[in-house]
C-alpha positions as CSV (number, residue, x, y, z in Angstrom):
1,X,120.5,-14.2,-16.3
2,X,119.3,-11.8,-19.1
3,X,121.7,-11.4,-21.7
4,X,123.7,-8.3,-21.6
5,X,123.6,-5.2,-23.8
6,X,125.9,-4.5,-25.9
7,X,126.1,-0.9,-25.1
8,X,124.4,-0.6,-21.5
9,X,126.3,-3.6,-19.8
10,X,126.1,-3.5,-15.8
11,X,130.2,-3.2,-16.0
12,X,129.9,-1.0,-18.7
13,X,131.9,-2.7,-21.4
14,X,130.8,-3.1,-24.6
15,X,130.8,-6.7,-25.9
16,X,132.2,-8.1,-29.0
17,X,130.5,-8.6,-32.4
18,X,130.0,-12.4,-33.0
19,X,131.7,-13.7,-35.8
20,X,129.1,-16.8,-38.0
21,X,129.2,-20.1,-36.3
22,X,131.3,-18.8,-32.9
23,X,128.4,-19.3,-30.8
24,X,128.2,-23.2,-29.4
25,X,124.8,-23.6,-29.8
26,X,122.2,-22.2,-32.0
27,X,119.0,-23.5,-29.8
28,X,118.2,-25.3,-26.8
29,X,117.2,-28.3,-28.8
30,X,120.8,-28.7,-30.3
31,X,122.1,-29.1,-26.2
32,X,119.0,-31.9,-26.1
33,X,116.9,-29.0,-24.6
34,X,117.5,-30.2,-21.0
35,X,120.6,-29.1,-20.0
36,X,121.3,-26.8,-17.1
37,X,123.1,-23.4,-17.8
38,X,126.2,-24.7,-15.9
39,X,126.1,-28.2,-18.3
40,X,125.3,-25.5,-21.4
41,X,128.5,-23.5,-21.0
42,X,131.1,-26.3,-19.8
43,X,130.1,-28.4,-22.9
44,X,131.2,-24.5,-24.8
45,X,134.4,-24.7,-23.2
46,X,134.9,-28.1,-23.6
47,X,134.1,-27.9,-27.4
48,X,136.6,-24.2,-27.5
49,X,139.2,-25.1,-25.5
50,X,141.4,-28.2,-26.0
51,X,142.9,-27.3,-22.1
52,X,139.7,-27.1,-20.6
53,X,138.9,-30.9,-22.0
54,X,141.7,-32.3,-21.0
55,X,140.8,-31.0,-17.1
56,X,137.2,-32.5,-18.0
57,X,138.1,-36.2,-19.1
58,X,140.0,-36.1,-15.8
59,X,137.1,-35.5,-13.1
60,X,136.6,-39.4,-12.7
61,X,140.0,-40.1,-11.4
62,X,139.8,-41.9,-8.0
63,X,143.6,-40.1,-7.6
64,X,143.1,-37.1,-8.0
65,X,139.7,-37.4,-5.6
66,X,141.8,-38.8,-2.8
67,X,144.8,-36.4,-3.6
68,X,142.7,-33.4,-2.5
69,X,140.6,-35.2,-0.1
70,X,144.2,-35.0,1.7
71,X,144.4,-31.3,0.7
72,X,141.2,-30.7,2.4
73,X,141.6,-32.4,5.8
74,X,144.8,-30.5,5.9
75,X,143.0,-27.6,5.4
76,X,140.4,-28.5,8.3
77,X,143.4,-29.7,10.3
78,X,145.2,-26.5,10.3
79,X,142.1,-23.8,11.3
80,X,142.0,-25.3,14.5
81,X,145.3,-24.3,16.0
82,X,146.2,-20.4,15.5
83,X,149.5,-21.4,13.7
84,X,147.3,-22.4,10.6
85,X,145.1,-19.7,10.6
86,X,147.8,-17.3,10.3
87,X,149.2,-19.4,7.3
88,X,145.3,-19.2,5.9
89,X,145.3,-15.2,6.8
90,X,149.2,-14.8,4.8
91,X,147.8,-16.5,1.7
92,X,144.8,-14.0,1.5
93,X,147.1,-11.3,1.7
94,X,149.4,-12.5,-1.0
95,X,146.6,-13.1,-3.0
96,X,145.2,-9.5,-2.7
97,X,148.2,-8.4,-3.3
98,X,148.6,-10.0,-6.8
99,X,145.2,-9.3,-8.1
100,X,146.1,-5.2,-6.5
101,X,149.1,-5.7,-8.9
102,X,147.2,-6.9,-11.8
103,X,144.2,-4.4,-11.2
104,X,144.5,-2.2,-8.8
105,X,141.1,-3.3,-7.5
106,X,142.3,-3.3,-3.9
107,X,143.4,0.7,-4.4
108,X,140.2,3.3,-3.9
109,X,141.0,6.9,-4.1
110,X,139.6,9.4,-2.2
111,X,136.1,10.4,-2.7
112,X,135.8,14.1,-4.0
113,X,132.8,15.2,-2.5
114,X,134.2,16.0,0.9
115,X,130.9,15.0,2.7
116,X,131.7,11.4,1.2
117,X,133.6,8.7,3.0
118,X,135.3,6.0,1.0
119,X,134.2,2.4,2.1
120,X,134.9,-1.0,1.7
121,X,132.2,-4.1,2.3
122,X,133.7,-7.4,2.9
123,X,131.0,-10.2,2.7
124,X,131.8,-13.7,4.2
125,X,135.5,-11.5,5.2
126,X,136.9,-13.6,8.0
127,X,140.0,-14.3,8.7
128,X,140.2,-11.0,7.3
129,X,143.1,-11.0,4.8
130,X,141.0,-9.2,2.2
131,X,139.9,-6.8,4.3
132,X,143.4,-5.7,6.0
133,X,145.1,-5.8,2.3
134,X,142.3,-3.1,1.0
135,X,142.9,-1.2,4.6
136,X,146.1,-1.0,4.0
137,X,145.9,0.3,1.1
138,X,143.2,3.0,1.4
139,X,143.7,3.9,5.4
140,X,141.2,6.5,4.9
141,X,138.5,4.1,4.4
142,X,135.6,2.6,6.6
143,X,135.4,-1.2,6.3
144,X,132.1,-3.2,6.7
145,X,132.0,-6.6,7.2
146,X,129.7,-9.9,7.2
147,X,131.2,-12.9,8.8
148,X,130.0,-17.1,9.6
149,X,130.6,-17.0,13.1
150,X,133.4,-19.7,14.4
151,X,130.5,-21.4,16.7
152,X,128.5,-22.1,13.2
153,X,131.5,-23.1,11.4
154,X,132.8,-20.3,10.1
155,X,137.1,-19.0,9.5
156,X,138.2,-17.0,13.2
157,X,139.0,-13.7,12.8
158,X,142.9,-12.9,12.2
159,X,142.9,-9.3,11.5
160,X,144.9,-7.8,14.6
161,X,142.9,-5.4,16.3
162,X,139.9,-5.4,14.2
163,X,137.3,-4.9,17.1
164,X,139.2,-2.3,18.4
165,X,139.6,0.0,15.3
166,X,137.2,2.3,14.4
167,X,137.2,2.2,11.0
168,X,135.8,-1.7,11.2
169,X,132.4,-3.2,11.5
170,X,131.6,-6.5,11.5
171,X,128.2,-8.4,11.1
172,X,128.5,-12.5,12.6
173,X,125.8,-13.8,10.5
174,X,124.7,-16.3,7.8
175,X,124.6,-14.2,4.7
176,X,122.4,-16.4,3.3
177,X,119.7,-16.0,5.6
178,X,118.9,-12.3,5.6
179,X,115.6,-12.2,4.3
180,X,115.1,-8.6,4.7
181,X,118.0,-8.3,1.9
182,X,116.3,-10.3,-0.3
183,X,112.8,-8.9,-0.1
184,X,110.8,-11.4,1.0
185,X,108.4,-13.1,3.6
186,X,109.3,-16.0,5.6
187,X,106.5,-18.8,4.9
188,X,104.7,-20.0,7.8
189,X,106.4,-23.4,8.8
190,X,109.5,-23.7,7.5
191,X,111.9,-25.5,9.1
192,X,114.7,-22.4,9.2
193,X,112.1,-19.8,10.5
194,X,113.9,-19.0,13.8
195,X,117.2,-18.4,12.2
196,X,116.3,-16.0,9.2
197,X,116.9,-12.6,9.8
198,X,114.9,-9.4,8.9
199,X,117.5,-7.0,9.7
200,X,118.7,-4.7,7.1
201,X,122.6,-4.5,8.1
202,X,123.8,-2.1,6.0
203,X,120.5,-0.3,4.9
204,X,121.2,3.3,3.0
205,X,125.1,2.8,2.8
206,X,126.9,2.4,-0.1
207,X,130.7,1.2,-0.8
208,X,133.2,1.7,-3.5
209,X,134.7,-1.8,-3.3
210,X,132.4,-4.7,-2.0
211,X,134.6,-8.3,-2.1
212,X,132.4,-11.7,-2.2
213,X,135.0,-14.7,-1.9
214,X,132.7,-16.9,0.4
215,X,132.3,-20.2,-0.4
216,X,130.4,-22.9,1.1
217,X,131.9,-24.0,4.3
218,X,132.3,-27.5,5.0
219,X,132.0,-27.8,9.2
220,X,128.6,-25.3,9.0
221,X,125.6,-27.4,10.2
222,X,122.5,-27.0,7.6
223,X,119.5,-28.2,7.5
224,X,119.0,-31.2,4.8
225,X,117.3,-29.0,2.5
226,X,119.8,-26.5,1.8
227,X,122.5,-28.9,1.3
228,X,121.9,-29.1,-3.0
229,X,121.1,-25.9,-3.6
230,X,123.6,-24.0,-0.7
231,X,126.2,-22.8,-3.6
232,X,123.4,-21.5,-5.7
233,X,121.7,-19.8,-2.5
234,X,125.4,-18.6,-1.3
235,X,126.5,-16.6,-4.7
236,X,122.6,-15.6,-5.2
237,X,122.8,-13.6,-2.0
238,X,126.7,-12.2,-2.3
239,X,125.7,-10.8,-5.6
240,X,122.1,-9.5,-4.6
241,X,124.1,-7.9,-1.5
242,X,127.1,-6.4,-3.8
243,X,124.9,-4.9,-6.4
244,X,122.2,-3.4,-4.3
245,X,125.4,-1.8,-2.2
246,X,128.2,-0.8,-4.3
247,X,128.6,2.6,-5.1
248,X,127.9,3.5,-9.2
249,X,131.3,3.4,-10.8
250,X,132.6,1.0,-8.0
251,X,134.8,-2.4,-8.0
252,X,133.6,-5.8,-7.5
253,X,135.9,-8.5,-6.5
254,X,134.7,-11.5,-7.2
255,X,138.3,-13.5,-13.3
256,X,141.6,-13.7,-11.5
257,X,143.5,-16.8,-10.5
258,X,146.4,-16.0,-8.2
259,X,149.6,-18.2,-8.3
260,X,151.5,-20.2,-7.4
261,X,148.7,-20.2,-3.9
262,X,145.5,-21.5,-5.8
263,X,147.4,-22.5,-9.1
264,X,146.5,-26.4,-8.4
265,X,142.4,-25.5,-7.4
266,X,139.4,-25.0,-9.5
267,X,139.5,-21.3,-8.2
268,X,140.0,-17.7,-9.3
269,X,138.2,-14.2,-8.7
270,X,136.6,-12.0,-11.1
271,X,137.2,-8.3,-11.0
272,X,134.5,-5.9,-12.2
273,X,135.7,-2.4,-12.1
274,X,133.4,0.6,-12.7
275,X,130.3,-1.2,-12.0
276,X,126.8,0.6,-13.7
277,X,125.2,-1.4,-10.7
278,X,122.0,1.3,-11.1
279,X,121.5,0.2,-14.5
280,X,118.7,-1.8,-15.9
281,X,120.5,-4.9,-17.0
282,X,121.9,-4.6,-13.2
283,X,118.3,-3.9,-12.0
284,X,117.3,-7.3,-13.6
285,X,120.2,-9.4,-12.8
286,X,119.3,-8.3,-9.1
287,X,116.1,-9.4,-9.2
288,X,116.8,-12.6,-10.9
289,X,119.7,-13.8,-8.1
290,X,116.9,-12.8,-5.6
291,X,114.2,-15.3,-7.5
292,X,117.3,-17.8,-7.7
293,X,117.6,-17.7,-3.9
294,X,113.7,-17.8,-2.8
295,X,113.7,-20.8,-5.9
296,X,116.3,-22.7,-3.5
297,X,114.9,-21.2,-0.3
298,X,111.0,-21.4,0.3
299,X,111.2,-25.5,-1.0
300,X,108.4,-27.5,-0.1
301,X,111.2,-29.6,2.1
302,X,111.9,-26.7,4.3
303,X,108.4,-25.7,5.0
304,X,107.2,-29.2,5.5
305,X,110.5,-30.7,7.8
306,X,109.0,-34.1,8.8
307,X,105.4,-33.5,8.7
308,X,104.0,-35.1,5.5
309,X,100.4,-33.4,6.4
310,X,101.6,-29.8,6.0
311,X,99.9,-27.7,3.3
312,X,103.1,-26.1,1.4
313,X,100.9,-23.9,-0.5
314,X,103.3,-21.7,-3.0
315,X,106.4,-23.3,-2.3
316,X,108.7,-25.0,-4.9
317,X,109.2,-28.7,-4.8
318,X,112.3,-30.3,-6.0
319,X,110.8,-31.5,-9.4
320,X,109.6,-28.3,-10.1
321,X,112.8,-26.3,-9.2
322,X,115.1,-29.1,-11.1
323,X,112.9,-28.3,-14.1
324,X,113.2,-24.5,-14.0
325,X,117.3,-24.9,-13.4
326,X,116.9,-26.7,-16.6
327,X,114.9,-24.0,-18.2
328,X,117.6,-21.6,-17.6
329,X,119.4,-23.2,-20.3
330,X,117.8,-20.8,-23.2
331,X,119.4,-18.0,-21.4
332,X,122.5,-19.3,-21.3
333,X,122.6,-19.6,-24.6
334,X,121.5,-15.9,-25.3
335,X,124.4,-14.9,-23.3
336,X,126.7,-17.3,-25.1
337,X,125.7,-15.9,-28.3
338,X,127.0,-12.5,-27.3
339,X,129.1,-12.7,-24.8
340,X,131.0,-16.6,-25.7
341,X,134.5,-15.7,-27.6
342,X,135.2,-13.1,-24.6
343,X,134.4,-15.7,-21.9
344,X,136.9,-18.0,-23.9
345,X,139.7,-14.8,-24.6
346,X,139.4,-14.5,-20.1
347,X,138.6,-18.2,-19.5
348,X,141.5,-19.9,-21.1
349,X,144.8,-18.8,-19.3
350,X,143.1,-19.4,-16.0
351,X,142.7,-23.2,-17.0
352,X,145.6,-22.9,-18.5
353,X,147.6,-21.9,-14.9
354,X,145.7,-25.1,-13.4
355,X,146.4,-27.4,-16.2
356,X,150.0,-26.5,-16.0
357,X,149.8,-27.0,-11.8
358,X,148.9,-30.0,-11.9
359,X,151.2,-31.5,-14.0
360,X,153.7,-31.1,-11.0
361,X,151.7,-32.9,-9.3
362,X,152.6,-36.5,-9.1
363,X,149.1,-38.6,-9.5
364,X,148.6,-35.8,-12.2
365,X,151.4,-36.6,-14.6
366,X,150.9,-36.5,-18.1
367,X,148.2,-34.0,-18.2
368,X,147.2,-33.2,-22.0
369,X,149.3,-35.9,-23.1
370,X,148.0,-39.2,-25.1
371,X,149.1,-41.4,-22.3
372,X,147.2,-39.8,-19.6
373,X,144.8,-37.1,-20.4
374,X,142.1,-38.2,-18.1
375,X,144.2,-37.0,-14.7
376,X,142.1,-33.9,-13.4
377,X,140.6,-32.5,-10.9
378,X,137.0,-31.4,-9.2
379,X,136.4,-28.4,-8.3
380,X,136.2,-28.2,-4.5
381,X,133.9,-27.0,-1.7
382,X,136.7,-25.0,0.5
């Protein structure tokens, strides 16, 4: 992603002057020149912040793996009896309700052009607790939603009455395969053809608050290709969708981490507010997520399924798309440059929350202490 101005941001802040020697790196040779941007900025963490180390040295611990393992079958347990997906549905709204305390980002006022109707987009929005909590809050509101239907693995839908009030539309679709979104064509042969969709959903409209919590689900059948790229694909097309909807000067949920319900997970939201999204820096981050998502789309994998024979013409192979992940590394250390001792002022108390969670947690005692600091955990596909 191209560095951000100081003075034209896409969220419209201005960033902070660096102070000599903050930054973590001063070249891509110094980070051995072939590390991804993801490797590039946890080894910045790790270096700044002693909390987020001690969470690192811990991701090889067999205990911690087969402590959430448990959390995770429990979860998978629970969503197939209605009792547990109105647990799920509670802890969304309590978790709205602390980042609406903290923010306010939940709360839209009312438009003052007359001709104007206030609107919420929820992408990936079932069971809905998102969606209800920013309802509730702004009644006056239309609501617009994108949802994994249950048959393809996605969350049932909660939210009492939704296909009976007005105000609510909802999309069952894969967000990640609407090509007409994205811009492109559909290569001839690839595997997915049948199931990309062209449709514009939401073409012309724009919303003041657009929420993109979706994460890769776990019980959604994919085709081989997409399973080591399907997190990059996934927040490529939330963030192409939220930008290229959300109303100038409007909120986009996507750093808070809610307690004591996600205190022990490698989770949290960030929370844009007045977001420039027709700026250029905007302009170009758009059109970078889209590259991301054609990168990990149109692979020579998909187009070719089992046929060895098939000409693949302009697709991207794995070796090639492994070495342009890599290349990203430069800008991620353009935008550490600028942009590092803020991530570290908004990164560290939300390690901090986890790092002090998990120290309740029994196969997790002695976190940051010189007995045990290797007890940790890995982040999670929910």
């Amino acid at each position: 992603m191209t560095a951000p101005n100081k003075t034209s941001s896409m969220f419209g802040a201005q960033a902070p002057a660096f102070e000599p020697g903050q930054a973590a790196y001063s070249s891509a040779q110094e980070s051995d020149g072939l590390l991804s941007p993801d490797q590039i900025i946890k080894q910045y963490l790790e270096k700044h912040l002693d909390v987020y180390g001690e969470l690192r040295r811990g991701w090889e611990n067999p205990q911690g793996d087969i402590h959430f393992q448990k959390r995770l079958e429990k979860v998978d347990q629970s969503q197939k009896n209605p009792r547990g997906r109105r647990d799920l549905f509670r802890i969304m709204l309590q978790i709205a309700d602390q980042i609406d305390e903290a923010t306010s980002a939940f709360t839209i006022s009312r438009p003052k052009d007359p001709d104007v109707r206030a609107a919420i987009l929820d992408l990936c929005m079932a069971p809905g607790g998102f969606a209800f909590s920013a309802l509730k809050r702004s009644p006056f509101a239309k609501l617009c939603g994108i949802a994994l239907p249950p048959e393809l693995g996605g969350f049932e839908m909660v939210m009492r009455k939704w296909n009976k009030d007005k105000r609510v539309s909802v999309h069952f679709g894969d967000i990640t395969m609407l090509v007409g979104e994205m811009g492109f064509d559909v290569p001839a042969g690839h595997v997915d053809a049948g199931i990309f969709s062209e449709e514009k959903i939401f073409e012309g409209q724009k919303f003041d608050l657009v929420l993109c919590d979706g994460q890769i689900l776990r019980n959604q059948p994919r085709s081989e290709y997409r399973e080591p790229r399907e997190a990059r694909r996934l927040t490529a097309s939330q963030l192409v969708f939220a930008m290229q909807h959300i109303r100038e000067g409007g909120t986009l949920v996507q750093l808070f981490k809610p307690k004591p319900m996600q205190a022990k997970q490698s989770s949290f939201y960030m929370v844009a507010k007045g977001v420039r999204s027709d700026s250029n820096t905007a302009l170009r981050a758009v059109a970078e997520w889209k590259e991301i998502w054609a990168e990990a789309t149109f692979t020579s994998e998909a187009l070719r399924g089992n046929n060895e024979a098939v000409d693949t013409g302009d697709s991207i192979d794995d070796e090639i798309w492994m070495e342009r992940k890599g290349k990203g590394g430069d800008k991620a250390l353009a935008v550490l440059d600028e942009f590092g001792p803020t991530l570290l002022k908004m990164a560290e108390p939300v390690i901090a929350i986890q790092a002090a969670a998990l120290r309740s947690v029994a196969c997790y005692e002695g976190l940051g202490t010189k007995e045990n600091q290797g007890l940790a955990v890995k982040q999670v596909t929910m």
